[in-house]
Every structure is written in C-alpha cells, then in structure tokens.
C-alpha positions as CSV (number, residue, x, y, z in Angstrom):
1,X,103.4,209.0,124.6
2,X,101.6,210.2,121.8
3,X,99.9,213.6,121.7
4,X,96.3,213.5,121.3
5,X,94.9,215.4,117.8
6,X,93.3,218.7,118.6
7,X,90.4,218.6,118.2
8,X,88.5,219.9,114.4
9,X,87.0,223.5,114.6
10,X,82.9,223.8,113.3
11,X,81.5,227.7,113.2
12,X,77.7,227.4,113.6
13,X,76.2,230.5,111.9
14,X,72.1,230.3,112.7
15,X,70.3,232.9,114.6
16,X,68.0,230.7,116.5
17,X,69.4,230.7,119.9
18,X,68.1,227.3,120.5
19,X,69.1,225.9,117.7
20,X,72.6,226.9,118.6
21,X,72.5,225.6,121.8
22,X,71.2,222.3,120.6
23,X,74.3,222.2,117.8
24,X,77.0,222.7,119.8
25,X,76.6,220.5,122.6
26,X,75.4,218.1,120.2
27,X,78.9,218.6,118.1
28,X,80.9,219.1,121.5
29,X,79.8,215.6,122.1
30,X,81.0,214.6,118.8
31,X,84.4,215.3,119.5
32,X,84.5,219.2,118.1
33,X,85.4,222.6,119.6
34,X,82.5,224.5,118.1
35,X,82.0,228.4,118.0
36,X,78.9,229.9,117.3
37,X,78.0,233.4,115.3
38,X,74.7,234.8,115.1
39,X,74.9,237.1,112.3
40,X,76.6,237.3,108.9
41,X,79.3,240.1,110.7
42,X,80.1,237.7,113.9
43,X,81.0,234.7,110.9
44,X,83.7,237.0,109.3
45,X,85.2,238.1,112.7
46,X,84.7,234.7,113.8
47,X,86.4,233.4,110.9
48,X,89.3,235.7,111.2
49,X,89.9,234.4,114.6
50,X,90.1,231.0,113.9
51,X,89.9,229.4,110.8
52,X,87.3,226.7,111.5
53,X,86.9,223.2,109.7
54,X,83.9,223.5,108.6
55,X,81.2,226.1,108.9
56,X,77.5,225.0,109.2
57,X,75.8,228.1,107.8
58,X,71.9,229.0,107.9
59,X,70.6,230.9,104.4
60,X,68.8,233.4,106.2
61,X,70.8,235.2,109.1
62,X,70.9,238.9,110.0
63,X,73.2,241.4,107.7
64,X,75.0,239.5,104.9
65,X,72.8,236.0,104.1
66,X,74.2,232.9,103.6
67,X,74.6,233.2,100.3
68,X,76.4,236.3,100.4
69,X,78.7,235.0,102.9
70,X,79.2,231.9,100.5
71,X,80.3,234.7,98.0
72,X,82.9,236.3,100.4
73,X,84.2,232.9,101.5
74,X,84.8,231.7,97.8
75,X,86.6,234.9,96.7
76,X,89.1,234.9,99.2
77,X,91.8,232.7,98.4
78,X,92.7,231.9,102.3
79,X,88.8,231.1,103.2
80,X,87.9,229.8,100.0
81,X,89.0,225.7,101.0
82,X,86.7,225.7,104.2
83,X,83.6,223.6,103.6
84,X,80.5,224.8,104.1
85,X,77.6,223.0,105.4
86,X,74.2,224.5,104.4
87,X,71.4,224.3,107.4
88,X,68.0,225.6,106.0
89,X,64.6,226.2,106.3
90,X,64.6,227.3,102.7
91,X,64.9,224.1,100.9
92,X,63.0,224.9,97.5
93,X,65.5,223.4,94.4
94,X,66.3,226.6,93.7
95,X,68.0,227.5,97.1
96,X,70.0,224.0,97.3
97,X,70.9,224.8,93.5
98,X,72.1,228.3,94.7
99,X,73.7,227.4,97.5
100,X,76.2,224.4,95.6
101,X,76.7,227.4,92.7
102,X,78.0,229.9,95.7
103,X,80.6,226.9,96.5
104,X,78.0,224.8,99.3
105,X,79.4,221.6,100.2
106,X,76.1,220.6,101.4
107,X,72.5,221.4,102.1
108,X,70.8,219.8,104.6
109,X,67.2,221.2,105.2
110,X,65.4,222.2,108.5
111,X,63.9,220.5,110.2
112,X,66.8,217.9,110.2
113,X,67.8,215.0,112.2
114,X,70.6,215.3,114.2
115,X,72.3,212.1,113.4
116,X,72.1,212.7,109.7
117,X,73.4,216.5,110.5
118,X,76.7,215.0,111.9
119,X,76.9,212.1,109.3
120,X,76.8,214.8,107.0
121,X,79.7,216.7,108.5
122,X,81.8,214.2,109.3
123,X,81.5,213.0,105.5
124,X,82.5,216.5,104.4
125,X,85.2,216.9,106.5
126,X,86.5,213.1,105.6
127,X,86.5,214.4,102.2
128,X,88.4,217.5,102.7
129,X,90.8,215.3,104.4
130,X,91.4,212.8,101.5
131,X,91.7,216.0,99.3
132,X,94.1,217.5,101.4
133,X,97.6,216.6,100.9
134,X,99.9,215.7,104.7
C-alpha cells in the first residue's frame, strides 16, 4: 500500500482576521495544511517552524511589511526558494512592480476571487515543482 503525499504547507500572512479565516478553510479544502501569521514577526517565527510551500503574503501587515519581509526572505539562502504569493489591497503598478523586484512570484489584488486565488497558487507551486529537481 502506498503512502499518501503529505500534504503542501501555505503560510497566510494578512491581518484581517476574516480574511484569514476565509483562506484557510478555503485552502484546507484544497488539499493544504495551512498556518496563518498576523504580523511580519509571527511570518519569521512561523517560518522557522516549518518551512511552508508557499507563503500568501499581504503588503501591509503590522511590524516588517510585505515588502520588507520579501527582503528578508530573498537574502537568506535557506528561505530564499519559497514562493511568495502577493494578496493586496495596494495594487497601483508601482506596488506589483515592487513586489516582483523584492522576489514576488505573484500579485493578486484585493478584492480577489477565490477560485482565481487558488488557481494562482496551485500554478506557482506547479512551477516550483517542475523547477525542482527529485
């Protein structure tokens, strides 16, 4: 009998409880352990714990933004290959620009759909895969 894959990690980083809520059952019901971190110190220590997937990260979040957190991610060469999905409400040019420059594998703006959300992630993480040798 054949084991059954465990399951792929996502770290939702948004404030907005709701939102949260709404993401990981939604993402649960996708097939994925999800964790969620409120600030930009609960994504490192979240991070540390468990490597995730994929990380869907809001812009503007208490203590270190989005941005900055892309920053951290991208110069640590253990952290640096985990694909970030950008969920904001700040979706001028300039922020999706920004947000690919700090190392973004996407940018999906609120308010979203929830089907395109996990099309989106699922096409990331398919990618990943193919670029990920065994």
């Amino acid at each position: 009998m054949r084991a059954d894959k465990p399951k792929r990690h996502i770290l939702v980083a948004d404030d907005d409880e709701v939102l949260c809520d709404l993401l990981q059952v939604l993402l649960a019901n996708e097939g994925f352990s999800v964790a969620v971190a409120r600030d930009g110190d609960e994504v490192l220590m979240a991070v540390g714990l468990r490597k995730p997937d994929l990380i869907v990260l809001d812009i503007m979040i208490p203590g270190l933004s989005g941005f900055d957190l892309l920053r951290t991610l991208q110069a640590d060469t253990a952290l640096r290959d985990i694909p970030v999905v950008m969920l904001s409400a700040r979706s001028g040019e300039r922020d999706q620009v920004q947000a690919f420059d700090f190392g973004a594998s996407d940018f999906i703006a609120k308010p979203f759909r929830v089907e395109e959300l996990g099309t989106r992630i699922k096409r990331v993480l398919a990618r990943r895969s193919a670029e990920t040798p065994g």
